[in-house]
C-alpha positions in Angstrom: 118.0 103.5 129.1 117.4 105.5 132.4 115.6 108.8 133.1 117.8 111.9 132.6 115.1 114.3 134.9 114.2 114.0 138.2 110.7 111.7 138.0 107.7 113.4 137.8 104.4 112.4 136.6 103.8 112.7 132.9 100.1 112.8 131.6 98.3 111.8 128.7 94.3 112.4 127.1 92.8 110.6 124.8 92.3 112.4 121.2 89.4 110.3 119.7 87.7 107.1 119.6 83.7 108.7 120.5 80.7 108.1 119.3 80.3 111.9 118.5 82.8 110.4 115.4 79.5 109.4 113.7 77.8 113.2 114.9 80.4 114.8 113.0 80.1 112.5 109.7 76.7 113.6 109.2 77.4 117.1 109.4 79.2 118.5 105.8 80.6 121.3 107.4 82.7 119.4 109.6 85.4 117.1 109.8 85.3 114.0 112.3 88.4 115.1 113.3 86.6 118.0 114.6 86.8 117.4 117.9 90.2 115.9 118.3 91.4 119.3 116.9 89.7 121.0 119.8 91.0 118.7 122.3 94.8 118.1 120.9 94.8 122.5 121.5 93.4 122.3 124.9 95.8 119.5 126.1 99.1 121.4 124.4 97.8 124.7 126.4 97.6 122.8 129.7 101.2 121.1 128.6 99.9 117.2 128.9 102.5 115.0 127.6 101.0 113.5 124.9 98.0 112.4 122.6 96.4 109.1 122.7 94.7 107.2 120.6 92.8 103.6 120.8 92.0 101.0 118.0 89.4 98.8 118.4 89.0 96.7 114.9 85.3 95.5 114.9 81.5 97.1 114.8 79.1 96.4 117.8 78.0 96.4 121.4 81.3 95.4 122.4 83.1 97.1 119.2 84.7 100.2 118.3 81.9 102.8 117.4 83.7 106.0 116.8 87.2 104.7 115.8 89.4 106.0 113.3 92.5 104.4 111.8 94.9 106.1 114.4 98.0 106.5 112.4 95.7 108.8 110.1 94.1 110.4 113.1 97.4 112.0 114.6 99.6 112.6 111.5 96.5 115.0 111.2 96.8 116.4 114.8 100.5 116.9 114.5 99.5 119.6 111.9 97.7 121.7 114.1 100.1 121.3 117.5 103.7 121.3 117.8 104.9 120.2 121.2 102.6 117.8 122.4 103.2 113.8 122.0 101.1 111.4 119.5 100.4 107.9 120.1 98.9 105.4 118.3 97.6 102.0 119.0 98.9 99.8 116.4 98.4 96.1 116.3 101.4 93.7 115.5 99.0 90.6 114.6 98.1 92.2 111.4 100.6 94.2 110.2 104.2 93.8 108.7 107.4 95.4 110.7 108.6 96.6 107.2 105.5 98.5 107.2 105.5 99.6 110.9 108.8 101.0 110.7 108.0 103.1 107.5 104.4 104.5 109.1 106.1 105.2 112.8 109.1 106.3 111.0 107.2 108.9 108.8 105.0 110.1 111.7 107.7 111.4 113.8 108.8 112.9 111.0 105.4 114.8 110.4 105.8 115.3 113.8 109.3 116.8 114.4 109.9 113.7 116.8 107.1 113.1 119.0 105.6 109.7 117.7 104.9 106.6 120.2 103.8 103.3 119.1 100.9 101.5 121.8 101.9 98.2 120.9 99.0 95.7 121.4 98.8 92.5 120.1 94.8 91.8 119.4 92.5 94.8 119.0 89.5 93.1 119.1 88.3 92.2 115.1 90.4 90.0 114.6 87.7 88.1 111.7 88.1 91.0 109.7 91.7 89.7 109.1 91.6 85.9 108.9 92.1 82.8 109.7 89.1 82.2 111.0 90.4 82.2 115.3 92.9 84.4 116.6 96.0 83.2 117.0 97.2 81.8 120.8 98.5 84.5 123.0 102.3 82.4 122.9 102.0 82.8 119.2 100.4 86.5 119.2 103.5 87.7 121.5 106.2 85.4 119.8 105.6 87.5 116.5 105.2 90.5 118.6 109.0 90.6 119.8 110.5 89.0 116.2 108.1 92.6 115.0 110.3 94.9 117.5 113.4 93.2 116.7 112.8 94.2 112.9 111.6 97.4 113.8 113.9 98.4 115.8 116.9 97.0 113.8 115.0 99.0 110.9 115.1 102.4 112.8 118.7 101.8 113.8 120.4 101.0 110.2 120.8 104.4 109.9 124.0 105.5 111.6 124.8 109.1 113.3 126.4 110.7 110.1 124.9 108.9 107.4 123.1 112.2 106.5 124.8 115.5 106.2 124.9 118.8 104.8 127.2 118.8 101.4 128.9 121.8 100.2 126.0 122.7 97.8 124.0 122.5 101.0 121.9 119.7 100.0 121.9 116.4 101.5 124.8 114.0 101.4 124.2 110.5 101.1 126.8 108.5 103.1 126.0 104.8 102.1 128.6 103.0 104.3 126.8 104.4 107.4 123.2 102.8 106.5 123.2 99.1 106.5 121.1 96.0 105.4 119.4 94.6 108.4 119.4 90.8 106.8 116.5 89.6 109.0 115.5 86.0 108.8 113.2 84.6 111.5 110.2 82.5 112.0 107.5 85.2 110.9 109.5 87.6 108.5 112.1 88.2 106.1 113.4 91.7 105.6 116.9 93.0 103.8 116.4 96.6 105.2 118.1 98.9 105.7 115.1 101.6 105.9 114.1 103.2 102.9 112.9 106.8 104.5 115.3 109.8 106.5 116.8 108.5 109.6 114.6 109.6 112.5 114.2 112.7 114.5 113.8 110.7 117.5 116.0 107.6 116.4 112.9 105.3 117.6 109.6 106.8 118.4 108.6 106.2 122.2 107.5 102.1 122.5 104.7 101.7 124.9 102.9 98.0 125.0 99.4 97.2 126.3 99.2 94.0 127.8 99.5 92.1 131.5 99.0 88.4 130.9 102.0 86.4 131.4 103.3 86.8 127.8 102.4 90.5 127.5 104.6 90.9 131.1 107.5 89.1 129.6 107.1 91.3 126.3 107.1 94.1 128.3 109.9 93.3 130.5 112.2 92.7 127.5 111.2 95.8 125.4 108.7 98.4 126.6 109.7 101.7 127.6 106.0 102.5 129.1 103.6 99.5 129.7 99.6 100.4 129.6 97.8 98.3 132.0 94.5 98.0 133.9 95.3 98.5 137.7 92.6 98.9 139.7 93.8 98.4 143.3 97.2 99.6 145.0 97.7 96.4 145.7 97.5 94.8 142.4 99.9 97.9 141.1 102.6 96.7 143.7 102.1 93.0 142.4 102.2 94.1 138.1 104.5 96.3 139.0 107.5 94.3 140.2 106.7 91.8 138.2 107.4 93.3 135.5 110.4 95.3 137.0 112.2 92.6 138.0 112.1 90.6 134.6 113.6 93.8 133.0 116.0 93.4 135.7 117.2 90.1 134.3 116.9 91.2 130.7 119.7 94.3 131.7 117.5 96.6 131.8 117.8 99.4 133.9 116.1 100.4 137.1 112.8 102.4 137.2 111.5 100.7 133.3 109.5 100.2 132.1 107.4 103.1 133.2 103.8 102.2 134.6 100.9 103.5 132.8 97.4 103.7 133.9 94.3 105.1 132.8 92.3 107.1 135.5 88.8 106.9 135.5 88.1 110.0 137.9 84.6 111.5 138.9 84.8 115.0 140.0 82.9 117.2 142.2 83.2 120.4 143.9 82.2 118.5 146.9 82.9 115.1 148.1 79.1 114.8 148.3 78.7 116.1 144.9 81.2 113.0 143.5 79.3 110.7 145.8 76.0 112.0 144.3 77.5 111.4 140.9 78.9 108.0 141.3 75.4 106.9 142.8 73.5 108.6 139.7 75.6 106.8 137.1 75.0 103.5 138.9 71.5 104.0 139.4 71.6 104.4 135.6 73.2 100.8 134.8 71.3 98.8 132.4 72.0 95.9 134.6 70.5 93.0 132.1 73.2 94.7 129.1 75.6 94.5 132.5 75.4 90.6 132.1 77.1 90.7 128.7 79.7 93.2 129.9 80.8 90.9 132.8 81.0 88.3 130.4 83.2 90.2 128.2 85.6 90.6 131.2 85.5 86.7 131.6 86.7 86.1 128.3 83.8 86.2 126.3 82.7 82.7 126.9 80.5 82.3 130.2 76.4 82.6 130.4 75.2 84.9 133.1 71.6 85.0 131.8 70.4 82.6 134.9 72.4 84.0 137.7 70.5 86.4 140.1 72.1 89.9 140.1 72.6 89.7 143.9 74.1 86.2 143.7 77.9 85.2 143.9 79.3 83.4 140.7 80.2 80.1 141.1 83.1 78.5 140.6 82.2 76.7 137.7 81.7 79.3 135.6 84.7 80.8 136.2 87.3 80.7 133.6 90.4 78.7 133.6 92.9 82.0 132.4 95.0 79.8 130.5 92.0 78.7 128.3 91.2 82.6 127.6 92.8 83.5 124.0 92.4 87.5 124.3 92.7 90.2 127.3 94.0 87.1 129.9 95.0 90.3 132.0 91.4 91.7 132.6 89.9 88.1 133.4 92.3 87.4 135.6 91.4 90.8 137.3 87.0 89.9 137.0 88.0 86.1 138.0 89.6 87.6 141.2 86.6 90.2 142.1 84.3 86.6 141.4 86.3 84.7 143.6 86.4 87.4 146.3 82.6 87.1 146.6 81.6 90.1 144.6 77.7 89.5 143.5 76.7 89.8 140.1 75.3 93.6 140.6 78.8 94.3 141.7 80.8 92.8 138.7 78.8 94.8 136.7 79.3 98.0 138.6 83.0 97.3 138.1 82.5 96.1 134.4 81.5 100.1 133.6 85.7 101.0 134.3 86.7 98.1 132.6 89.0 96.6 135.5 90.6 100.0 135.3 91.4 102.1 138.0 88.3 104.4 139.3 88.6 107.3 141.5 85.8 109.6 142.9 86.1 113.0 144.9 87.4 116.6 145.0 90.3 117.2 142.9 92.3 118.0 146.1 90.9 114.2 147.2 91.9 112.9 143.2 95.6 114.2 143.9 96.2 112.8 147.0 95.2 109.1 145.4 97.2 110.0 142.3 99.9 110.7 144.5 100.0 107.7 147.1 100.2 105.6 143.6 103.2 108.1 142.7 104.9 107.6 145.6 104.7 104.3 145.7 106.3 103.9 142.4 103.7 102.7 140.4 102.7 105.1 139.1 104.4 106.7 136.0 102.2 108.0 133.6 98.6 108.8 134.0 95.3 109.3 131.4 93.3 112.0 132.4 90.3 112.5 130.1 87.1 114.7 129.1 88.8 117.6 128.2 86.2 118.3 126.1 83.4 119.3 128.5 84.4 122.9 130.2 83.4 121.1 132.8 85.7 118.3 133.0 88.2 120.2 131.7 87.7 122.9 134.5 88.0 120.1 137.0 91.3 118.3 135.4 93.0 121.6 134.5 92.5 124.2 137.1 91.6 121.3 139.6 93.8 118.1 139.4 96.9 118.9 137.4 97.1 122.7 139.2 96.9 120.2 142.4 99.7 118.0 141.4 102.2 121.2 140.4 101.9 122.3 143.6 103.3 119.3 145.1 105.8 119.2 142.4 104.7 116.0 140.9 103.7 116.8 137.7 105.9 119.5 135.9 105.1 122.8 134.8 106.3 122.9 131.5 107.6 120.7 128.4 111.5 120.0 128.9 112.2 119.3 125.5 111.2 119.4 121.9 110.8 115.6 121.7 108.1 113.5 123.1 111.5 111.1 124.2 113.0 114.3 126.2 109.8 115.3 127.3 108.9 111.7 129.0 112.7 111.3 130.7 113.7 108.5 128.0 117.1 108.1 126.9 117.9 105.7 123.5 118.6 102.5 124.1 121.6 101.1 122.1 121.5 100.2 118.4 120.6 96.9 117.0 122.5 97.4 114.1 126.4 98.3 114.6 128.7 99.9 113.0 131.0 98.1 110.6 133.4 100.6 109.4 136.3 101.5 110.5 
């Protein structure tokens, strides 16, 4: 699997997932997917690659206030666009390949062929499902790659021809070209072959959100696009061939899988005005509420209540990564700032991006740090958000991407009907061959 266009930058906005989700339920004469709708047509008009939605499986401070079940969420916004790409965030910890293939399956279906699959492993809820503690991260990932090797073997039974047009013009069933997958491994069992239409896509677009050891290594063997929370160059360079060079010695080839990161940009006309900005939102930091979110970055399981804002953290209470069973990636990111001497008001500042990568100034000043990342090669695919203020959306639109097209980084136009042809992915091959003659 190799890209068939000359790399550019492909882009990606968030569809849902606020808190104005609860604004709109109280309102009869509108639909939560209200604005979503608005957003999925703004982000087709300014031809951004794709859709993207998050899942986060618990209620609270830390929790997912304004989800939706995703699937749900974009088989609805594929009705009202027809070019753009939907993903979904989709958890393989609590949910059976069998069904996975069937819901992917059917979406790029819906879809005419521009489904993608965020494949994450815990979602954060995880006692809404039982037992009691989430399983180990080995175990988490070890069902995670028996899941795509179902999956996948599920989308591939199919074969080219197994479908075609009979002399009544209706459908004609060829049976020796669809085959049982006879999957037996340590998690499931599955016959197969797949019960729905073979795909328009063949798979949907596999993208996996992850960057502890395990999630590399899943990444490495299977990903097409990896989501990941980069917040330095430098720490890009490191994830990056990392990962690249244990897809090398899987046989995968050059250039996958592609790098993904969100962009948490502040705009201004000026560089002043972003300055200003940046300074307003921190002086607006509930730094007490700050302690919890550092801790959350930690893993969840250190005290912060006694440590003086301005004070370093000391070793002590710094978590051994290993030990952490969710989200090893981002402590191993707050655990570095700690151990760089970054004081407790600090950590917090950096706790509002979530270890992601932040970014403030002009758009002109936004495209020339997109593009040193771009350049650099690790730098893929990019979320650029708030399309739903005309402000933001002046900014990204006529601003940032406008920026990029001019320095022929990002591309001007979809290059295909697919949400495959329009990111640069070829198929990989098929898990199930052929056994005809």
């Amino acid at each position: 699997m190799s890209a068939k266009q000359p790399r550019t930058l492909k882009t990606v906005t968030g569809a849902g997932g606020t808190s104005e989700t609860y604004d709109l339920a109280i309102d009869p004469t509108r639909s939560t997917l209200d604005t979503a709708v608005r957003v999925a047509k703004l982000a087709e008009a300014a031809r951004i690659d794709a859709l993207f939605t998050a899942d986060l499986l618990s209620f609270g401070a830390q929790g997912a206030i304004g989800s939706q079940e995703p699937l749900i969420f974009v088989s609805a916004l594929s009705q009202v666009t027809s070019r753009i790409g939907l993903i979904a965030t989709v958890s393989t910890t609590f949910n059976h390949p069998f069904n996975l293939a069937r819901l992917f399956g059917t979406l790029d279906h819906v879809s005419n062929g521009r489904a993608a699959w965020n494949l994450v492993t815990s979602s954060v809820g995880e006692e809404n499902f039982g037992p009691d503690e989430l399983p180990s991260p080995q175990e988490r990932y070890a069902r995670a790659a028996e899941t795509l090797d179902v999956v996948n073997a599920l989308w591939d039974s199919w074969e080219p021809g197994a479908l075609t047009v009979g002399t009544d013009g209706k459908a004609l069933l060829h049976r020796d070209r669809v085959h049982p997958i006879h999957h037996s491994g340590r998690f499931f069992t599955v016959a197969g072959p797949l019960n729905i239409p073979p795909l328009p896509q063949r798979r949907p677009v596999q993208i996996q959100a992850g960057q502890s050891e395990a999630g590399i290594a899943l990444g490495a063997r299977y990903a097409e696009i990896v989501f990941t929370s980069l917040p330095t160059v430098d720490i890009a360079l490191d994830f990056t061939r990392k990962i690249r060079r244990q897809a090398a010695q899987f046989g995968r080839p050059g250039g996958l899988p592609l790098i993904f990161s969100s962009f948490h940009a502040t705009y201004g006309a000026t560089e002043e005005e972003a300055q200003r900005l940046v300074r307003e939102r921190r002086e607006s930091i509930d730094f007490e509420r700050g302690r919890a979110q550092v801790a959350d970055m930690l893993g969840g399981g250190v005290d912060l209540s006694d440590i003086p804002l301005d004070a370093t953290l000391p070793e002590s209470l710094l978590p051994d990564v290993a030990s952490v069973n969710r989200r090893r990636g981002r402590v191993d990111i707050f655990a570095g700032y700690a151990r760089q001497g970054y004081t407790l008001r600090e950590l917090v500042i950096a706790a509002q991006d979530t270890g992601h990568w932040a970014v403030a100034g002009t758009p002109e000043q936004l495209a020339d740090a997109v593009e040193e990342r771009f350049r650099a090669g690790v730098l893929d695919v990019i979320s650029l958000n708030g399309l739903a203020d005309p402000r933001q959306h002046d900014f990204v639109v006529n601003g940032l991407l406008h920026e990029l097209r001019k320095r022929k980084i990002v591309a001007a136009d979809y290059t295909g009907t697919t949400l495959r042809e329009n990111l640069g992915l070829e198929l990989p091959a098929r898990e199930v061959a052929p056994v005809h003659a």
